[in-house]
N, C-alpha and C positions, 0 to 999 in steps of 0.2 A: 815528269811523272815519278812520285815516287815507287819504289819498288821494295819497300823494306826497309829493315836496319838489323843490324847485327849488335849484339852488347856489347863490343869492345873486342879485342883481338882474344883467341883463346890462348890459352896454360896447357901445353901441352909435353907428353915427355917420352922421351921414343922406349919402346921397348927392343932393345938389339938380340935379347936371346931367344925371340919367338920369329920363327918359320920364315923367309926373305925380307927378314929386317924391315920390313915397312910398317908396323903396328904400331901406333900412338896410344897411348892414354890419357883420355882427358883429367888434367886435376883439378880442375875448378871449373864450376859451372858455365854454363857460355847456350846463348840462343840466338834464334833468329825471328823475328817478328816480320810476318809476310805483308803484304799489302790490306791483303783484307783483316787483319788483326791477328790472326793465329800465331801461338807462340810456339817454335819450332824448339823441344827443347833438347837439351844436351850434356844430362848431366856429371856431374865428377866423375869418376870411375869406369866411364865409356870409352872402351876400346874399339879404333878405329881404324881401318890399311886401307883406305881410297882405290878399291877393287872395284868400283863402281864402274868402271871406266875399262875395256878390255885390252889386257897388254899390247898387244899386237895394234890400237890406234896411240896409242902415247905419243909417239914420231907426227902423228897430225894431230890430234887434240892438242896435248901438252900429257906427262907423267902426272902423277898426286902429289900435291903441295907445295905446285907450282904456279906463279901468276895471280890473277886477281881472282881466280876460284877456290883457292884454299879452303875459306873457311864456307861456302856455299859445299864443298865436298865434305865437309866435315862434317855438318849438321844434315849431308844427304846420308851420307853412311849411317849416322844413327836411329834416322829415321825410318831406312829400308829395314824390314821384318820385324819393326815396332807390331805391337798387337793394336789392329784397330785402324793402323794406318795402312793402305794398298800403296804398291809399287808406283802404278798412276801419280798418284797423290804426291808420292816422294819427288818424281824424276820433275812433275810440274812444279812445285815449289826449288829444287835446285838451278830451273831454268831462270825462275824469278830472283835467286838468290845470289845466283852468278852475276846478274845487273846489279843489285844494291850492291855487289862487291867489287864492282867497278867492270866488270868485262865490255865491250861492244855488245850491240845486238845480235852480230854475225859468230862474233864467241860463242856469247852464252848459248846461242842454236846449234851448233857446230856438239860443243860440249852437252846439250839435251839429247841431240841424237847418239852420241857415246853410251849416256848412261840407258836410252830406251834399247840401243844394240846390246849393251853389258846384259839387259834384264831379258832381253829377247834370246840372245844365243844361250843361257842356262836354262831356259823353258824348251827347247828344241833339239830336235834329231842331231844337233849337230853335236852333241855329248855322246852320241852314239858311234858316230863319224871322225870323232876325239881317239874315241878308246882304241875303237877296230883299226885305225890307222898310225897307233901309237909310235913314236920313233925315239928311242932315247937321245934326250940332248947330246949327251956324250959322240953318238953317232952323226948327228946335225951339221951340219954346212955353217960359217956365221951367216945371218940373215936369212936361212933356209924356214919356209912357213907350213905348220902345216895345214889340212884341206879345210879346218877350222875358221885358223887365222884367217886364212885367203878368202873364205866364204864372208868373215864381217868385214875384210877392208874392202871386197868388191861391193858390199851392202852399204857401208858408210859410206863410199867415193860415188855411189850411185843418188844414196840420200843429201850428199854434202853437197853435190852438185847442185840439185833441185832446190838447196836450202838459201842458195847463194842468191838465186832470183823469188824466192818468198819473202813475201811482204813481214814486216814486223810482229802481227798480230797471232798471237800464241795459239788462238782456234787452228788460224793456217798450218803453222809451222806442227804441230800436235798432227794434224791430220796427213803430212806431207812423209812422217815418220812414221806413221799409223800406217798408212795404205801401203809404204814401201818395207813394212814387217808383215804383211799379213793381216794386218788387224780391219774390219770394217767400225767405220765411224759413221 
């Protein structure tokens, strides 16, 4: 089954003097052409930090720009808060784009529920939950989480579990991450 194609690896070149060094610029064009035809595009001058994905799962997903999802993350990040494009639309086409880029099935699922958790906890109370229980790093323990973090790795190890006995089919696996956000389908 194909699942897409990518036009070739991208051009890309880091920006080290902006904010935790993760921000890339893309310098040359680069897309992703889905299954059904749409051309995912991605162009020159797009800057991109693979924040899709929320800190505190990297240790289980994988960090940004790592693995066979690289450039599926790259052309998801351009895409999220495109005009015209909805969140939905993005995280489904990254789930598709992480297969053409070589992932498993159980990857790219693993990695869909990452980025609908990412989109889920900055819609939610838990920005509220952030602030009021604010702790400076400086003060922090290493590996010490706070009520944030621990709220999406309980939500992801809750959803990763159920993801591990769903079947293939994107309906499923869409709805398995849907009902364990809150969301009705």
């Amino acid at each position: 089954m194909s699942y897409g194609a990518f036009s070739g690896n991208p051009k890309t070149m880091w920006l080290s003097d902006r904010g935790d060094d993760r921000d890339m610029q893309v310098i040359e064009d680069f897309w992703y052409l889905d299954q059904d035809g749409r051309r995912w595009d991605v162009p020159a001058g797009t800057v991109i930090n693979g924040a899709s994905i929320p800190r505190t799962l990297w240790s289980s997903v994988g960090s940004p720009y790592t693995g066979n999802y690289r450039r599926a993350a790259l052309v998801h990040d351009a895409a999220v808060g495109r005009e015209g494009v909805l969140r939905a639309e993005s995280d489904a086409m990254f789930y598709f784009a992480c297969l053409a880029g070589g992932c498993s099935q159980l990857q790219a699922k693993m990695l869909y529920a990452g980025v609908r958790l990412g989109a889920w906890a900055s819609n939610t109370h838990l920005l509220s939950i952030e602030a009021a229980s604010a702790v400076p790093d400086a003060t922090r323990l290493p590996g010490e989480q706070t009520p944030r973090e621990l709220e999406i790795r309980a939500r992801y190890t809750l959803i990763a579990n159920q993801l591990k006995v769903t079947g293939n089919d994107f309906a499923e696996v869409e709805q398995v991450v849907d009902r364990n956000l809150g969301r009705a389908h």
